[in-house]
N, C-alpha and C positions, 0 to 999 in steps of 0.2 A: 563248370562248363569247360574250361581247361584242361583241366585234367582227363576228364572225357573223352575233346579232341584229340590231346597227345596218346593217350590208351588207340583211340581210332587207327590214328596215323603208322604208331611202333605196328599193331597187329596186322595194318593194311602189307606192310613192308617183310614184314614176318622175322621182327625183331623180336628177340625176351626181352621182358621186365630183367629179367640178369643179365643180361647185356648191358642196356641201356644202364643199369647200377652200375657196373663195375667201367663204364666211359665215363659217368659221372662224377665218379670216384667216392661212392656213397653204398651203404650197405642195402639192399633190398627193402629194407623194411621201410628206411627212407625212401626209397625211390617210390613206394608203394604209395606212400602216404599225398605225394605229389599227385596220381592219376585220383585217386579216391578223394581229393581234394581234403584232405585234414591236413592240409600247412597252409602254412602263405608262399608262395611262393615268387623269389626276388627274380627279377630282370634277367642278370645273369646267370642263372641258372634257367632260365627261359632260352636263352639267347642258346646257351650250351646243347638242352634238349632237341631245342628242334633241331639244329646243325646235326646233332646224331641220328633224329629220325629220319634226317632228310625232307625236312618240311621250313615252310616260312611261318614268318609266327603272323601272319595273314591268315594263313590257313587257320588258325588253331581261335576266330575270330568267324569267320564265314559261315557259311550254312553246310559247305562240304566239311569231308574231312578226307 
């Protein structure tokens, strides 16, 4: 459901997933695997995402996105 939201949010804002990788300092496929939810995905690298999309990790919890 995270991963979801964060997809929501990058494309609401009209970010790439290459973008958001290369802020992340992560190769695509990684970063891929974050919105399609096959990782786990830690705190800090939470914290990191939203700061880049521009969202609160409220958001990425709520019913919006």
């Amino acid at each position: 459901m995270v991963g979801i939201k964060i997809k929501e949010i990058r494309e609401r804002n009209k970010l790439t997933r290459e973008y958001v990788a290369i802020q992340m300092e992560m190769s695509l496929s990684q970063y891929s695997k974050i919105e399609t939810e096959n990782v786990d995905l830690k705190l800090s690298k939470l914290d990191k995402i939203v700061k880049i999309i521009g969202a609160k990790k409220s958001d990425l919890f709520s019913g919006r996105a």
